[in-house]
C-alpha positions in Angstrom: 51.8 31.3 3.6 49.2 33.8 4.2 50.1 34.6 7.5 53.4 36.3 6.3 53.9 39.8 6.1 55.6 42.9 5.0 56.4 44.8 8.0 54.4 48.0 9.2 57.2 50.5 8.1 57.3 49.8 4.9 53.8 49.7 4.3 53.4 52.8 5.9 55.2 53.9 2.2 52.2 53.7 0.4 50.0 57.0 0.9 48.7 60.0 -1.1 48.5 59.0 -5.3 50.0 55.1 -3.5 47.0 54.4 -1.5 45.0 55.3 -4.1 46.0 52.2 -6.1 44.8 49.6 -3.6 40.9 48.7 -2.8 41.1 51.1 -0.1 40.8 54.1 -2.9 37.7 52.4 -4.8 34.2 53.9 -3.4 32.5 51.1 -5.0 33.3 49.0 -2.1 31.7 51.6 0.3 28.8 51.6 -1.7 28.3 47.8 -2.4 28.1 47.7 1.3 25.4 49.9 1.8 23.0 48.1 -0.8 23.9 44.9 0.4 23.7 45.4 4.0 19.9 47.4 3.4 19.3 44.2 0.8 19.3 40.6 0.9 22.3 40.4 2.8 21.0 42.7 6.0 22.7 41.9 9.7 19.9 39.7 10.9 20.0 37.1 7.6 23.6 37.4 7.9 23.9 36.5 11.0 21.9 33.3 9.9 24.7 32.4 7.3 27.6 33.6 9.0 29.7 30.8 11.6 29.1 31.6 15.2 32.9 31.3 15.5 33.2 34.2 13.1 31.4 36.9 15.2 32.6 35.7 18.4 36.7 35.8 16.7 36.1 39.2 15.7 34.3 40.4 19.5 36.8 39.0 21.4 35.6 39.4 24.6 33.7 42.5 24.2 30.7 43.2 26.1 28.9 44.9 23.7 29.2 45.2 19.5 29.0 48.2 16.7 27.3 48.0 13.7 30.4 47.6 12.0 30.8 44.3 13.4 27.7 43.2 11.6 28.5 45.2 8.8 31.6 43.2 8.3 31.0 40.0 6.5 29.2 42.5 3.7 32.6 44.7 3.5 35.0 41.2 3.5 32.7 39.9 1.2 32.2 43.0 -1.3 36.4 43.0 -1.6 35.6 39.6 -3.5 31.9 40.2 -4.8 32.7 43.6 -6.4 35.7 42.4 -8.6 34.5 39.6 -10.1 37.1 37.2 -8.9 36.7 33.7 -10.4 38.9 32.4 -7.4 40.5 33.7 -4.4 43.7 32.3 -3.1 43.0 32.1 0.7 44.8 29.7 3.7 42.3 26.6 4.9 41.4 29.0 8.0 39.6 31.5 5.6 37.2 29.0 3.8 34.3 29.6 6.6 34.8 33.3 5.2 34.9 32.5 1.3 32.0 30.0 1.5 29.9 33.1 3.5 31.1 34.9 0.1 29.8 32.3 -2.0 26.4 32.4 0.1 26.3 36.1 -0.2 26.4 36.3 -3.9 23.7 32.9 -4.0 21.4 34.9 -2.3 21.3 38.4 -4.1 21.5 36.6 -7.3 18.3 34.3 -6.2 16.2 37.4 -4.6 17.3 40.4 -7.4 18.2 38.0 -10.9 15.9 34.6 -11.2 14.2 37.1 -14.4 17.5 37.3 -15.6 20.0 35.5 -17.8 23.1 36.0 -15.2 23.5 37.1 -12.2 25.2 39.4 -11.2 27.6 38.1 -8.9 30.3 35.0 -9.6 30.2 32.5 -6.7 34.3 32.6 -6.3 36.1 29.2 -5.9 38.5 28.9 -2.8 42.1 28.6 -4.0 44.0 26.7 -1.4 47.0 24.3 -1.1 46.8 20.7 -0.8 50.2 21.0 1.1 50.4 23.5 4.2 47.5 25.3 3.7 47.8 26.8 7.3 50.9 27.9 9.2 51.1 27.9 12.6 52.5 30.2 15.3 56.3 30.0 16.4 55.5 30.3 19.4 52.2 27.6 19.8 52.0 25.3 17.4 48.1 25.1 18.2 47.9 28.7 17.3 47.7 29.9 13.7 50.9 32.1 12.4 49.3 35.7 12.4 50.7 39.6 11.3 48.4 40.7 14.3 49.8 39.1 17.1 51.5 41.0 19.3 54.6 38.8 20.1 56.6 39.5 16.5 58.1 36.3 17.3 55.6 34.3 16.3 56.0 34.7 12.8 58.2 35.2 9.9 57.7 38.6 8.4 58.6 38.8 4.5 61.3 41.0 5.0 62.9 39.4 8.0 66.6 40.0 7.8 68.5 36.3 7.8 69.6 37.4 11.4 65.7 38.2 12.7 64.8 34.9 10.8 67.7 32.8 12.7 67.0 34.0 15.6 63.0 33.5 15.4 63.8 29.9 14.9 66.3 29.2 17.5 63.7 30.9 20.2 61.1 28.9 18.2 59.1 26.4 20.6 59.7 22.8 20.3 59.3 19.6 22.3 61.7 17.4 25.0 60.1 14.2 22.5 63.3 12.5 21.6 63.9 12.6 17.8 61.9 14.9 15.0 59.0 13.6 13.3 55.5 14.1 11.7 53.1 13.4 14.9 49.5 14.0 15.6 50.4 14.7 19.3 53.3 17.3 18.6 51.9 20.1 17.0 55.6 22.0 16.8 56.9 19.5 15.4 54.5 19.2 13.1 54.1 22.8 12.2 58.3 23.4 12.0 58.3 20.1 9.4 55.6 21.9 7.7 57.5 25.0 6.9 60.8 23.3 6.1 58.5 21.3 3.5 56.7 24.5 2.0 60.4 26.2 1.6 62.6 23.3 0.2 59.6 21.7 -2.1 59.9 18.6 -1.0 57.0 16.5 -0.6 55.9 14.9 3.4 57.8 11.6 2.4 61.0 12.9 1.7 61.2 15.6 4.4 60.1 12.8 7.0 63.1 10.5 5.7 65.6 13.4 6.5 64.3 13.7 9.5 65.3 10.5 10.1 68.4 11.5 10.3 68.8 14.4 12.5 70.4 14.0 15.8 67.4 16.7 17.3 66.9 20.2 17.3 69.7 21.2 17.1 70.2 19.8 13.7 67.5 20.8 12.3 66.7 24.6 12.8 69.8 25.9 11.8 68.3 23.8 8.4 64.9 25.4 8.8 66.1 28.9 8.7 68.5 28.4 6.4 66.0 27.1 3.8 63.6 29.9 4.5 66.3 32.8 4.2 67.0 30.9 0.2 63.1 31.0 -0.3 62.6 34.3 0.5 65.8 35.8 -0.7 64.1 36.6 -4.0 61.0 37.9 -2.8 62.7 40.7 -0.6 65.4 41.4 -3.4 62.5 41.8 -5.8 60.3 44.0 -3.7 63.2 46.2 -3.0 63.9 46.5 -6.5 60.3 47.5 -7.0 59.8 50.2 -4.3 62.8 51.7 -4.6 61.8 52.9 -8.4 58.4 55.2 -7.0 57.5 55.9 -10.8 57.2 52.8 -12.3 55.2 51.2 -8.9 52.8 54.4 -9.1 52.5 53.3 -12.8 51.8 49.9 -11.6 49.1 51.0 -9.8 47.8 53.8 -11.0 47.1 51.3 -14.0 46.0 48.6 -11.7 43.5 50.9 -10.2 42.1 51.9 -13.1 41.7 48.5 -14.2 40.1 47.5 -11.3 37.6 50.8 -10.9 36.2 50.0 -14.3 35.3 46.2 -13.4 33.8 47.7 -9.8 31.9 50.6 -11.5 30.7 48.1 -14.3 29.5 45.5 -11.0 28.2 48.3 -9.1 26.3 49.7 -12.1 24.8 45.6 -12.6 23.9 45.5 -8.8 21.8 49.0 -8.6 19.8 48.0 -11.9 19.3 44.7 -10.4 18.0 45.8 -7.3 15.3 48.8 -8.9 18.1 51.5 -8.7 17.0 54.4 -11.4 20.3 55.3 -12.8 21.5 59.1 -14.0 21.1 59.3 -17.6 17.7 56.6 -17.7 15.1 57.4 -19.2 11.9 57.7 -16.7 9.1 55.4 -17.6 5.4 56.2 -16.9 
């Protein structure tokens, strides 16, 4: 579930020689978006690939935009582009941005490598369950389950206490329909069934036969957030574990970074040459 979160606190952990682990340390990306944004992939063309939908989620309402609003497909899609990834495990309401990816890549690799064995870009392959693929809000089951809302009750954080989780789910919104079941016309329902299918495994069928059963409600959220506190129980005793011992996850990602600075430099290097870049250390030619 995508949506999901760590909350703000303890990400706030992560600075100095921490930060410098993540994608946010790399330069490469910085750079990538300059070529590609004064390349084939420049705010105009993009704006002929990129959704309508897309530009008017991320001005939301504004009057006017920055360049860094155009410049934004470029950065989302250099984060993918610069790394090489073969596929990226994203929730069915980020496919608009992976296939803009994929388009991205096509079209530097048609203008800058048809003389060329490879290109220099993979197109990446959207990763996405067959089963849940998006969560909705707690609050409006119409609404997708998001870490930016402002209303913290609209979601489950990964590090939820059981009491915050309980008590997200009893305030959860629900219907006056008599009985619980899998409907096109109740979108809580549907949603709530959803979750309690992604935490216990089982499959549509076999949820929508216990359902059966439930006298309401009042059955069946105390089962909801009892089967998400089990499913995530492991996740938050692990990350504990982990960030807890500071040497061992700077050694995580001081390795990590490395890792991935060699693959960006390497992509980064491949993207210049293909574009007419001379490089330090070429020899000139006359």
């Amino acid at each position: 579930m995508s949506a999901w979160t760590a909350r703000p606190s303890h990400r706030a952990r992560f600075k100095g020689p921490l930060r410098r682990g993540t994608q946010e340390g790399h330069l490469s990306g910085g750079a990538l978006v300059w070529r590609g944004s004064r390349g084939s992939l420049s705010p105009p063309r993009l704006m002929m690939l990129t959704p309508a939908r897309m530009f008017r989620s991320l001005k939301q309402g504004s009057e006017s935009v920055s360049v860094g609003l155009l410049d934004y497909p470029v950065l989302m899609a250099s984060d993918i582009l610069l790394y090489q990834a073969t596929h990226v495990p994203v929730g069915e309401d980020q496919r608009q941005h992976l296939e803009l990816t994929r388009d991205i890549a096509r079209r530097f690799n048609d203008q800058y490598c048809k003389k060329k064995k490879r290109g220099v870009f993979v197109e990446p392959e959207a990763l996405i369950l067959k089963s849940n693929a998006r969560v909705m809000s707690l609050q409006d089951g119409t609404a997708k389950m998001s870490k930016s809302a402002e209303n913290d009750a609209t979601r489950i954080n990964l590090l939820d206490t059981p009491d915050d989780i309980r008590r997200k789910i009893k305030k959860c919104k629900t219907d006056s329909v008599k009985g619980i079941c899998y409907d096109p016309e109740r979108p809580e329902a549907n949603n709530l069934l959803g979750i309690y299918e992604a935490m216990t495994g089982q499959t549509r069928e076999q949820v929508a036969a216990e359902a059966a059963t439930w006298v309401g409600w009042g059955t069946f959220k105390p089962l909801l957030a009892d089967a998400i506190i089990a499913h995530l129980e492991p996740v938050q005793k692990r990350y504990y574990e982990i960030v807890e011992d500071e040497t061992y996850l700077t050694s995580v990602l001081r390795d990590g970074a490395e890792a991935a600075e060699e693959v960006a430099s390497r992509t980064l290097e491949s993207t210049k040459r293909a574009m007419g870049f001379t490089l330090l250390g070429d020899k000139p030619t006359f």
